[in-house]
N, C-alpha and C positions, 0 to 999 in steps of 0.2 A: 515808790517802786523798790527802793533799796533796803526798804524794811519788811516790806515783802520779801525781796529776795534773801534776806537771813533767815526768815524764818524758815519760807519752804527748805531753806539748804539744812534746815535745822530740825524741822520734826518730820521731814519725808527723807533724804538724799541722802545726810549722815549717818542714821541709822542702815541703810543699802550701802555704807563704801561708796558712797558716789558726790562727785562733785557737779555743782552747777554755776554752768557758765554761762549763759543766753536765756534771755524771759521774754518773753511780750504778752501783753494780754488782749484777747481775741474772744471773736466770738463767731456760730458759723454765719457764710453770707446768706440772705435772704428766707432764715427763719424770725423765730421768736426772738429775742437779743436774749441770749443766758451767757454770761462774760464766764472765762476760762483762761488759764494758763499755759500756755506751749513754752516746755523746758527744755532744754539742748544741755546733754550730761554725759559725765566721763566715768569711769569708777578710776578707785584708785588702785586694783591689783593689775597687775598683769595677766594676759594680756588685755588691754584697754580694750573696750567697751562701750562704743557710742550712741546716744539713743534720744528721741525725743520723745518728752515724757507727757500727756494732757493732763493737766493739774486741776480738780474743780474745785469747790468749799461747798462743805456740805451743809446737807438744809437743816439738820438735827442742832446745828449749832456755828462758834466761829474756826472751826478748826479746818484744813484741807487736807484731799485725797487723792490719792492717784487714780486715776477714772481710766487713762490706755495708754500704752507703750509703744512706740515702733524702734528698727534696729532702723541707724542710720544708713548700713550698706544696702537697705530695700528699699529707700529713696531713687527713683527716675529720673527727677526733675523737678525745677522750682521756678513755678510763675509769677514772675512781680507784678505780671497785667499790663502796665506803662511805666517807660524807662525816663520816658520824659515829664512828666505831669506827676505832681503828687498822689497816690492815689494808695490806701491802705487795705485794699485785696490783695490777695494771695492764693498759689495753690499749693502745694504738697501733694505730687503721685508718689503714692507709695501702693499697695496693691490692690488701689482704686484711688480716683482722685478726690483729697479733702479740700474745701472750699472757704475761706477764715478773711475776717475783719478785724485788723490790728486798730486800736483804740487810736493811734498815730500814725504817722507815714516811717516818723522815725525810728518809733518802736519797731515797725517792721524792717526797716533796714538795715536797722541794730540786731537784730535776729536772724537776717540773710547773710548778713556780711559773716556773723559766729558760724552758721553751718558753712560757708564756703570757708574757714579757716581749719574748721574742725577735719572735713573731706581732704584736705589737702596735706593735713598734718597726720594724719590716723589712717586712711580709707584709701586715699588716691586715688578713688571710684571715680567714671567718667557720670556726674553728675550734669546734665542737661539745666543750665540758668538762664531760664528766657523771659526777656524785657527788663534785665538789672541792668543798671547803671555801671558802665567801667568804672566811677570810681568807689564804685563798693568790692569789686574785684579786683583788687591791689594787689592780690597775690596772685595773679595770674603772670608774673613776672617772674628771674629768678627765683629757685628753692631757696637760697639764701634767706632771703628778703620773707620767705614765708615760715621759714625756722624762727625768724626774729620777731616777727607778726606772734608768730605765734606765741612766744617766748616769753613776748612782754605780755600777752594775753595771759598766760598765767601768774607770771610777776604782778597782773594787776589784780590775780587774784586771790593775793597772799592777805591785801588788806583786809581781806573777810573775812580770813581763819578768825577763828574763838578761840579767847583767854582761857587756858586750861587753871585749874580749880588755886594749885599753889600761888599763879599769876593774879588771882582776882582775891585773895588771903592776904597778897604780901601788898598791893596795892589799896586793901582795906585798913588794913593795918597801920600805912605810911598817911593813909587820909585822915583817920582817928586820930595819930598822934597833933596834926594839925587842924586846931578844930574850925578855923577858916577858909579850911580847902574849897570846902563848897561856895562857900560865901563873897570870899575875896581870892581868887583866882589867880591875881597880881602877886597876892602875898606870897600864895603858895608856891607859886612858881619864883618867887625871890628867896625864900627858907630854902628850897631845892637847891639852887645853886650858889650857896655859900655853901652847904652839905657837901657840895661838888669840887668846891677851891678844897675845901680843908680834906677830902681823900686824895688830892690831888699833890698838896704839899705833904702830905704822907708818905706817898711815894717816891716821891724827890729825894726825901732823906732817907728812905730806904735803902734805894740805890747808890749814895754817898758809902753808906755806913759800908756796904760790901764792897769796894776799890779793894780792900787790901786781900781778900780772896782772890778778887781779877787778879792783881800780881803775881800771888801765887800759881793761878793757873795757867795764868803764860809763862811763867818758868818752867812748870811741868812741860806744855807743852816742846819749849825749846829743847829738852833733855830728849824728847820723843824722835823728833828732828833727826838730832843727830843718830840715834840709834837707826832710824830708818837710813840714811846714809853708810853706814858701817854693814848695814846687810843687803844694802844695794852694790857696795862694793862687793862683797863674798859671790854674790849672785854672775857678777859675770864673767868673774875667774872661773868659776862654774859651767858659766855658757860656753867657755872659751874654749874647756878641758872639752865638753859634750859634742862641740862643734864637729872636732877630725872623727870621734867615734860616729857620729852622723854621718858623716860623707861614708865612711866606712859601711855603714849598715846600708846606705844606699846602693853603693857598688855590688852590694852582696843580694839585694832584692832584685836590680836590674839584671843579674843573673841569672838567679832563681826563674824569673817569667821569662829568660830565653828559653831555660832549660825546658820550662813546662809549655808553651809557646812550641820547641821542637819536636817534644815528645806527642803532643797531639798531633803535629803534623802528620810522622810517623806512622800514628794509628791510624789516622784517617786514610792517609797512602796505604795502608797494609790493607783495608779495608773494600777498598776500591778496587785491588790489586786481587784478593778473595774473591769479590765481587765479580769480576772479568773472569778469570779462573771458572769460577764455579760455575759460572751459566751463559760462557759464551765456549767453554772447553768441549767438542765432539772425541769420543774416543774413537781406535782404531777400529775394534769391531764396527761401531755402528758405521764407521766411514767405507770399509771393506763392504757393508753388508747393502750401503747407496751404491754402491760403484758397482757390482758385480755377483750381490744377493738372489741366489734362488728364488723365480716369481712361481713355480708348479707344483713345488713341497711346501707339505703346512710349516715343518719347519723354517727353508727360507723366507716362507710370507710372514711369518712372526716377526725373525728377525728384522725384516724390511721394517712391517708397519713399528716395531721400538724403536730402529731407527731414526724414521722419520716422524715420529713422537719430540721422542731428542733433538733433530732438526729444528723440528716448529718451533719449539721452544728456547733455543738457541738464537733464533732470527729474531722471534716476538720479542724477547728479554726488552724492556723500554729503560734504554739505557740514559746513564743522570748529562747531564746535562756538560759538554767537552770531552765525553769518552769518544765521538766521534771523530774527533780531531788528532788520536791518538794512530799510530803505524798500526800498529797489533790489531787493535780493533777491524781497523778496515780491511787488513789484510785476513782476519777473520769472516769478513763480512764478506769478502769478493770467495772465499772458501766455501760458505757455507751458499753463495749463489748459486755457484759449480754446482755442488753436490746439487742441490734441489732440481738445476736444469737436468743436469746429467737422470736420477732418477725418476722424473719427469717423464721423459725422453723412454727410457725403458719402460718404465709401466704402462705410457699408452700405447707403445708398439706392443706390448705384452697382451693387454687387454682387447685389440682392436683384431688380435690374428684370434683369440678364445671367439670373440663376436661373428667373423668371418666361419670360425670354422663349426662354429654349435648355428649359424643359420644353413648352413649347405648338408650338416648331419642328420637334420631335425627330418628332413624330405621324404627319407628311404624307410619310414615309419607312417606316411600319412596315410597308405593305401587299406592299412591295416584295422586302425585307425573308424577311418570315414568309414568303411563297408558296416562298422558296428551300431554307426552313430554315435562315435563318441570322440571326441578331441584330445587329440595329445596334452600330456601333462607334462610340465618345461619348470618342475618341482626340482629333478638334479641336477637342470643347469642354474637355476635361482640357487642353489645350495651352495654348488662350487663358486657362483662367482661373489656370494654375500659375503666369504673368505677375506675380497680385498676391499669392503665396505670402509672399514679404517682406512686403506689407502686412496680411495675417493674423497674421502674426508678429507685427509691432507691434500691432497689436490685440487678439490675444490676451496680450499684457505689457498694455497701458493699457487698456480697454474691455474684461473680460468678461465685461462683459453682451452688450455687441453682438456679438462674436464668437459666444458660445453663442446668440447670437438666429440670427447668422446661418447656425451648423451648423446648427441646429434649421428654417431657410430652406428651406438646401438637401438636405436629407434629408426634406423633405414633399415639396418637387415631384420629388426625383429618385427618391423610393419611387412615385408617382403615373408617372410614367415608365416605369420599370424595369415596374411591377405589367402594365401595359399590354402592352408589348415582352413579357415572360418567358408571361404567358399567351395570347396570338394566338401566339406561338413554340410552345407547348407543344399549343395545340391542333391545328395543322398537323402538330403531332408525329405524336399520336392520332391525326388519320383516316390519313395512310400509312402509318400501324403497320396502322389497319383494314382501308385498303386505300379503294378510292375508289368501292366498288359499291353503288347503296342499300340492300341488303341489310344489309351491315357499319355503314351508316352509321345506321339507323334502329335496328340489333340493340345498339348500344354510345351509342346514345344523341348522335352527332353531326348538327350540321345545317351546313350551308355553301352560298352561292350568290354568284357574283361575287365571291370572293376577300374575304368577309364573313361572320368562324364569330364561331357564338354557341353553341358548345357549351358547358357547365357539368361543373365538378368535380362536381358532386352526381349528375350521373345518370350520371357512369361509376363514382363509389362505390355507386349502388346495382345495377351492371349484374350480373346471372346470365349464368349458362351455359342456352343455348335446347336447339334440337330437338338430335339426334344429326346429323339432315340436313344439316345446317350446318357447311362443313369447317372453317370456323373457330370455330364456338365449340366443338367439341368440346377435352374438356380430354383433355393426354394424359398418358399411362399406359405400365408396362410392357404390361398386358393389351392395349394398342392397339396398343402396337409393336408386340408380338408376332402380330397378327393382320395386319397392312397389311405393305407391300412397300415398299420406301425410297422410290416414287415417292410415293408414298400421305403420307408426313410430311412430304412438300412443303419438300424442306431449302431451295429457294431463297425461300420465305416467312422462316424465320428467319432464314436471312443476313440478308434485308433486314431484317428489324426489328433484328439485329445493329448493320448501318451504322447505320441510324436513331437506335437511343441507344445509339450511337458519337460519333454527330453530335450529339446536344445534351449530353451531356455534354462535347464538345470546343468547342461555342459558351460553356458555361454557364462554363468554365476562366478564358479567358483574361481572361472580362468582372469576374469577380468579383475575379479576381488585380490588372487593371489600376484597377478603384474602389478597391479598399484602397490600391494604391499612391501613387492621386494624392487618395485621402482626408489619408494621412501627410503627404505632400507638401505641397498646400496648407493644411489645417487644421494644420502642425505639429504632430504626434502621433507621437512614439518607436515604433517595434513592436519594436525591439531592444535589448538594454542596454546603456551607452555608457560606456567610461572615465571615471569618475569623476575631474577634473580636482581638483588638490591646492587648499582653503580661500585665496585671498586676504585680506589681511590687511583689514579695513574705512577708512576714512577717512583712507587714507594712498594720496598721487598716485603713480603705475606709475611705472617706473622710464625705461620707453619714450616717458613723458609721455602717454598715453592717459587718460581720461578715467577717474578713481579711480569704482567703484562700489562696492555692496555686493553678494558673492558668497553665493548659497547656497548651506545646508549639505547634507551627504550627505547626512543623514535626510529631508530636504524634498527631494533631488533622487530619491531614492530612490521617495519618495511619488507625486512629481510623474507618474513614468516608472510607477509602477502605474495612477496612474487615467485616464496617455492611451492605455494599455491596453484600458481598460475601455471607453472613450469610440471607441476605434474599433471596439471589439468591437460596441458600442451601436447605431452609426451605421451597420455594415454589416447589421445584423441588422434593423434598421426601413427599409434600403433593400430590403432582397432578404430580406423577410419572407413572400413570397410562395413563393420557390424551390423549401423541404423540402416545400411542400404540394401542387405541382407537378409534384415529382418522382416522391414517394409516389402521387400517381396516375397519373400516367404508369407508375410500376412495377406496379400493379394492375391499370391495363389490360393489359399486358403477359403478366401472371401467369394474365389470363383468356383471352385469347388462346391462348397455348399456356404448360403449366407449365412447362413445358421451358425455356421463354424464363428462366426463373430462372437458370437457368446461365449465361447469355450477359450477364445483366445483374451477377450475381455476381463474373465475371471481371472485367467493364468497370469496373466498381463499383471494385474491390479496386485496379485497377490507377491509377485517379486519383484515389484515397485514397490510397496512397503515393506515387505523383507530388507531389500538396498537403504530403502530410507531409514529402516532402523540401526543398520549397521553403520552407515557415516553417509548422513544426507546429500553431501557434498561430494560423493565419489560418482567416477564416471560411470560407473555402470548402473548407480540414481540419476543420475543426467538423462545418458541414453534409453533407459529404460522409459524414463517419464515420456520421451520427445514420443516414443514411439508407443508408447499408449494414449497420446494423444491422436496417432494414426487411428489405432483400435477402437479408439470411441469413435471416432469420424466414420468408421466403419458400420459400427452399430446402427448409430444413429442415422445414419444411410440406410442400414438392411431394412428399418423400422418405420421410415417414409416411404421405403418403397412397399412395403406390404399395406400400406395405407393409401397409395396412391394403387395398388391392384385392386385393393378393398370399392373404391371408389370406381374404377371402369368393370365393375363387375356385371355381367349379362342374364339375365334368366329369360328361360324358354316360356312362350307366350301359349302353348298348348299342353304342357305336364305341371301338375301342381308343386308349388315352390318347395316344401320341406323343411328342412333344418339350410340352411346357409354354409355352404362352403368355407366362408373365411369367417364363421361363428365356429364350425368345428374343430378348423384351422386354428383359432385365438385357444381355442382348448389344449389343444395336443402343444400351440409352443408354448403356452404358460407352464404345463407340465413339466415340457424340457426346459424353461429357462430356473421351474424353482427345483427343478435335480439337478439345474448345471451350478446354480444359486446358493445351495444349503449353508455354505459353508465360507460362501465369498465376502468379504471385506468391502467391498465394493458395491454396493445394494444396492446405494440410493439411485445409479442410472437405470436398472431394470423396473424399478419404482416407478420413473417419470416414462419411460417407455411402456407403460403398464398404464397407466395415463393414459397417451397419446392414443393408446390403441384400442380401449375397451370405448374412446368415447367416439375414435372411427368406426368401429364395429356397432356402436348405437345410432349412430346417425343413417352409417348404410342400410341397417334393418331398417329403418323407418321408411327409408328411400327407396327398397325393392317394395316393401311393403304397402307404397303408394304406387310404384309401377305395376304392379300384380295384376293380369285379370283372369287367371284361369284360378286363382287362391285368393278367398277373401282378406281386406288387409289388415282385420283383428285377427285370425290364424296366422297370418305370415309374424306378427307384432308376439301374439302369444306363446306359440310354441320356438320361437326366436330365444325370447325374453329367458321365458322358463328355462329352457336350455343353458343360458349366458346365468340364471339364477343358480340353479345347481353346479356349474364347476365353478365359480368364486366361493359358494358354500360347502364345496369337498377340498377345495385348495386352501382357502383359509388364508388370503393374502391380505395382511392385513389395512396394507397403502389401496385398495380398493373395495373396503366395505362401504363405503357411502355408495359407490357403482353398483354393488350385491343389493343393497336397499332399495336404488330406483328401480332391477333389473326384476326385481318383485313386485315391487308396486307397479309399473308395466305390465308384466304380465297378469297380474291381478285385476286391473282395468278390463284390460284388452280381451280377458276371458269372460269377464258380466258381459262388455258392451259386446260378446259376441250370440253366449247365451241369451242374451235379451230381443238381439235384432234377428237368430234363426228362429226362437222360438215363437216370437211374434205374439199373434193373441190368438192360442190354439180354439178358443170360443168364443168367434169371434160378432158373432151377432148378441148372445149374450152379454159380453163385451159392452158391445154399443148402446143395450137398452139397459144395462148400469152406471153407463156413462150419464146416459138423460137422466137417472134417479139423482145422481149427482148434481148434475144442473138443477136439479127444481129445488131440490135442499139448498145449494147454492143461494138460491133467489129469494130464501125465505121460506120455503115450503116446508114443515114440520114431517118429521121423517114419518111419525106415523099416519098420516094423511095422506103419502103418497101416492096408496093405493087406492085414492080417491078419483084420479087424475085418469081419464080417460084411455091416454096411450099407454100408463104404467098401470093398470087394474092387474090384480090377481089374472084374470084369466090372460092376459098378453102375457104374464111372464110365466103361466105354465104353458105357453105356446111355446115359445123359446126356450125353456127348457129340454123340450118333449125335442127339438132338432138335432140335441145332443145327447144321443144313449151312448153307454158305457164303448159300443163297442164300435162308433166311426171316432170316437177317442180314442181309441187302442189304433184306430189304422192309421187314423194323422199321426200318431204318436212311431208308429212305423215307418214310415215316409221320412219325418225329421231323423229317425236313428241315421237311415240310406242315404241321406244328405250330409251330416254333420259327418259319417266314416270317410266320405267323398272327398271332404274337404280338407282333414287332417293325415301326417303322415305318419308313417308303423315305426317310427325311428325314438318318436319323442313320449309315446305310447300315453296321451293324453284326451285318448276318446271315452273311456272309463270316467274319467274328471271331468269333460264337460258334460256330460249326459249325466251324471251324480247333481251338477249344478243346474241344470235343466230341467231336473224333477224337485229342484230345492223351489224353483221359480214356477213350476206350474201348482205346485201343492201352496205357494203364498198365494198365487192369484183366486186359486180354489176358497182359500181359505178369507178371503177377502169379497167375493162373492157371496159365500154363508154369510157373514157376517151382517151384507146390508139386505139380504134378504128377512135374518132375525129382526132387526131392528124398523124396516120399512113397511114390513107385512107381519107381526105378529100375530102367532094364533091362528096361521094359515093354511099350517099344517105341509106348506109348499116345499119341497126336497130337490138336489140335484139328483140326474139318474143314474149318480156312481157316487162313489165313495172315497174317502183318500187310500183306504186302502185296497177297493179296486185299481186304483189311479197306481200304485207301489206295486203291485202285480203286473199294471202293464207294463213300466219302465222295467221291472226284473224280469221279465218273461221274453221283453226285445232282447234285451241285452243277452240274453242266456243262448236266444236263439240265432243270434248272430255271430 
């Protein structure tokens, strides 16, 4: 094995820089036995290098190859198999596991123990060694002990280095000169060491012969001695002089850093001293202009609000850390309280007598006003008071108490205000919705005299519908429409109530839009989200020299911007707490009025709801508008059940014929009014589904009188229904009910054959039946031209029956059915023309269908009817002309 292991170190490992330390020969377990080498190597640069290498010999000859390499830091773990029992398995996981037969037990131990020394000494990898022997892992003990392991591990493998070429020359050489060397071994090694005396007594004398140098040199050396002496004396006369200049320079340094030691002090005090000065110092004017500053000139309100600019600023300053504990300081700080309470103190008695006296001014305008229908505009008292908007500011950072005292001020007298203004607004509404007659006035509950109403919410909530007499209270209806003439539903009545809540919905806009804004305004209340400005650092002076404050954090700005949210939300809602309740009635009168008027207020409704909502979705008067068009719909869709529910108890007379349908004409006339109330509305999709709802009550009820009928048959009631409901979906052009236009054709389209067919009947009607038998016997097999072989069908029976039918008792039945079918149909729908056109479409088929089996059955018979089709088109235009 040891000649093995020189060689491989010798034609594979030396030429790579590499050393080899660990061999065994193996082979794998449970194949074919092909023996192989597992190498354990180091190199020799830095940084080391650990690897084992699979060494084969190849088949071409005796030389060996490297066949595969692993890094030893990819080693897992190492199975010995059994720790107790000899056994020469092994694993190797490296990244899959290898499975090897060491030719010995020992050879494999001798190769486990090299990787556990190599890992320990290079790696320090936590390598997994399971089923070894503790005494193969000896170095599982102090490091010590494995530096030394290992140590000699190399030490023992110095005996393998190779003779370099001079060494194997110069050893050639000493063996030549002796030519026994090989031979006699003894000899050789006895010539060597008498070689060895006599370089030895060489030496001896060498060293004799040079003593009297050594004397020499130790004289020198003594002369050095002293010299070094002689300037170790000089040296510390030297030290000695150096010494007092020493103390000297010290006393002089210890000085120095008092001085510069005081001199910072200084600064720093002067500093601090600037510091306090500068941004805790109020001058006279601003203190003159807290104490006793004009709050009614824009002049002294300027001065105020720099003032108290300078105030905040002076208080905020985040002063360093012991300036609190200074006189000055506090005595500044108990000054600048004063002022703030003091100014405080003024401005809201100042503000709260403006509040007082612009809600008691505002009154002796409202009569003015209201008779126009139109609302005060409170634009120049927002003007003057947005003046001390800054001084709210400040008050709301230092005093908030007073501030919330003072919202809480101005939102009593300005709801007491507003409440005033929105209801005499609303009740001038109410009576020219009613209209100005005492009839309206006393039927809905208003009273008024000299431009002084005292009408009440409660008694138009509890207002009914009166007599029928009454054009206005009656409520409408399809079945109304249907009955009255467009003068009759008084469209210039809705318009006007149109304008009407046109107009206060367009007063109620701009009032509510411009309180919120000059609520934000003046009370300083966010309604938007604001760039969140990056944290400043706390008690450290700006860079720009502004007055250092402490900044707040997100979360507190974040909070902040919620609850002035909520606070204008609050403010507008206890000012204009009266409006939803106002409106709501207003929309009820309305509703009682006429239903109708729900469409008009729907549109208008719809349309300044998303107005508000495009302006700031989150404003009150997009709240309140929404809340109460969800009234409006509730409204609707009420007026729309209930024309549905009249649709359904609707009555017809059991002795005049039915006609066109009342609440078919009805569905006419309000689809008209709803797509001219419609054109332009935003809001489409609910007329849409009520469009829906209503053409499919209106088809079910035709069906339904249609089968009650009996003085009108129920394919005319079905047809001239239909046709009717055909034509205004296809003049109106709506497009959410073309599938309805389609069935409402194909309906009347039926209902017109199946009526043509069952008046017309079988106007020939014995001929009729002895066609029928020609039928039958073809039927059975009977060859059509034989027919006429057949006893009952011979030529001469069918010129019998022919001969019963002359041209002209077919002109009189044919007059009989005109007199019957005008009977039946009404002058409204003008659809006697069209079925009498399809009546002669169906007597000229049946004509022509009789020729037919006459050609084919009797051939060469010569047999004719005793008219003509164009006799038969003479009579149908000669009735019709004459009637």
């Amino acid at each position: 094995m040891t000649a093995i292991k020189h060689a491989l170190q010798r034609d594979i490992f030396t030429p790579n820089d590499e050393r080899l330390l660990g061999i065994v020969n193996v082979c794998k377990a449970g194949k074919k036995k092909k023996n192989c080498f597992l190498c354990a190597t180091v190199t020799t640069e830095r940084p080391v290098q650990v690897k084992v290498v699979k060494v084969k010999k190849s088949d071409k000859g005796d030389f060996y190859k490297r066949q595969q390499t692993w890094e030893l830091r990819d080693l897992t773990e190492v199975d010995a198999k059994d720790a107790s029992k000899e056994n020469p398995e092994f694993d190797l996981h490296f990244e899959k596991v290898y499975r090897w037969v060491a030719s010995s037990t020992a050879e494999k131990n001798s190769f486990i123990s090299c990787i556990w020394k190599l890992n320990q000494r290079y790696l320090r990898k936590k390598v997994e060694f399971v089923n070894v022997s503790s005494q193969l892992l000896e170095e599982s003990v102090p490091s010590g002990e494995i530096q030394s392991v290992a140590g000699g591990d190399e030490d023992a493998l110095d005996e393998y280095q190779e003779l370099s070429t001079r060494e194997e020359q110069d050893i050639e050489s000493m063996m030549g000169m002796c030519e026994d060397a090989i031979s006699n071994a003894e000899a050789f090694a006895e010539a060597l060491s008498k070689e060895l005396q006599v370089l030895d007594g060489a030496n001896i004398q060498s060293i004799m012969a040079s003593e009297k140098q050594v004397n020499i040199l130790m004289q020198l050396l003594d002369e050095a001695l002293n010299e070094v002496d002689t300037i170790e004396g000089k040296l510390s006369s030297y030290e000695e002089m150096l010494q007092s200049v020493k103390e000297q320079m010290d006393q002089i340094s210890q000085s120095n850093r008092l001085i510069q030691i005081s001199n910072t002090n200084n600064g720093k005090l002067l500093d601090e001293i600037q510091f306090l000065v500068n941004y805790m110092d109020l001058s006279k004017g601003h203190i003159r202009a807290l104490q006793e500053g004009d709050l009614t000139s824009p002049k002294g309100i300027e001065a105020c609000i720099n003032a108290s600019e300078a105030l905040l600023q002076c208080m905020n300053v985040a002063l360093r850390p012991g300036h609190d504990k200074l006189m000055a300081v506090k005595q500044q700080q108990l000054l600048f309280a004063e002022l703030r309470d003091t100014f405080a103190r003024r401005l809201t008695n100042h503000l709260n007598n403006v509040f007082v006296h612009q809600g008691h001014d505002q009154s002796s305008t409202l009569s003015q006003h209201t008779a126009e229908l139109t609302l005060p505009k409170h634009n120049p008292l927002h003007r003057d008071l947005l003046r001390y908007a800054k001084l709210m500011e400040w008050l709301k950072n230092t005093q908030r108490e007073k501030y919330e005292g003072l919202s809480r001020t101005y939102v009593d007298y300005m709801s007491r205000l507003y409440e005033r203004e929105i209801k005499e607004f609303f009740e001038v509404a109410k009576i020219k919705m009613a209209g100005t007659s005492k009839e309206a006035k006393s039927k809905f509950g208003l009273h008024g005299s000299s431009g002084k109403l005292t009408g009440s919410t409660s008694s138009l909530n509890k207002l009914t519908v009166q007599g029928s007499n009454s054009r206005r209270s009656q409520s409408s209806s399809l079945l109304d429409m249907g009955n009255m003439s467009a003068s009759d539903l008084d469209v210039a009545d809705r318009t006007k109530f149109d304008k009407i809540f046109e107009q206060v919905l367009s007063e109620l806009e701009p009032l509510c839009l411009a309180e919120q804004d000059f609520i934000s305004k003046f009370f300083k209340l966010q309604q938007h989200p604001t760039v969140i400005p990056p944290l400043a650092q706390p008690e450290t002076e700006e860079l720009d020299g502004s007055v250092p404050s402490r900044m707040p954090s997100q979360a507190e700005q974040r909070h902040s911007l919620s609850s002035e949210k909520d606070m204008v939300r609050l403010m507008m809602n206890k000012i204009f707490q009266c409006i939803e309740t106002e409106l709501n009635s207003l929309i009820a009168l309305g509703d009682k009025i006429d239903s109708f008027n729900s469409l008009y207020m729907l549109v208008k409704m719809s349309h300044h709801v998303w107005t508000a909502e495009n302006v700031d979705p989150a404003s009150y008067l997009s709240t309140t508008l929404g809340n109460v068009l969800v009234t409006v719909k509730r409204n609707f869709d009420k007026c729309i059940s209930g024309q549905i529910k009249q649709m359904e108890e609707v009555k017809i007379s059991k002795k005049s014929k039915v006609g066109i349908l009342s609440f078919v004409t009805g569905f006419e006339e309000f689809a008209e009014l709803a797509e001219t109330i419609f054109r332009s509305a935003e809001r489409r999709g609910d007329l849409d589904k009520a469009y829906v709802k209503l053409i499919r009550a209106v088809f079910i009820n035709v069906e339904k009188v249609a089968n009650e009928s009996q003085k009108t048959p129920r394919d005319v009631v079905m047809m001239e229904n239909f046709h009717h409901i055909f034509s205004t979906l296809s003049r109106l052009k709506i497009s959410c009910l073309d599938a309805e236009r389609r069935e409402a054709k194909h309906k009347y389209t039926d209902h017109l054959q199946s009526y043509v067919i069952n008046s017309l009947g079988q106007p020939l009607e014995k001929l009729n039946h002895f066609f029928e038998g020609v039928e039958a016997r073809v039927a059975q097999g009977v060859r059509e031209d034989e027919v006429s072989y057949q006893l009952a069908f011979n030529k001469q029976e069918l010129r019998k029956v022919i001969k019963e039918y002359p041209g002209k008792e077919v002109k009189k039945g044919l007059d009989n059915l005109y007199k019957k079918v005008d009977k039946h149909l009404c002058e409204e729908e003008s659809l006697l023309q069209v079925v009498w056109h399809s009546m002669q479409d169906e007597f000229i088929r049946q004509y022509k269908h009789f020729e037919g089996l006459i050609g084919r059955c009797y051939p060469g018979s010569g047999i004719t009817m005793e008219f003509t089709i164009q006799d038969m088109l003479e009579y149908f235009s000669s009735i019709a002309q004459s009637h």
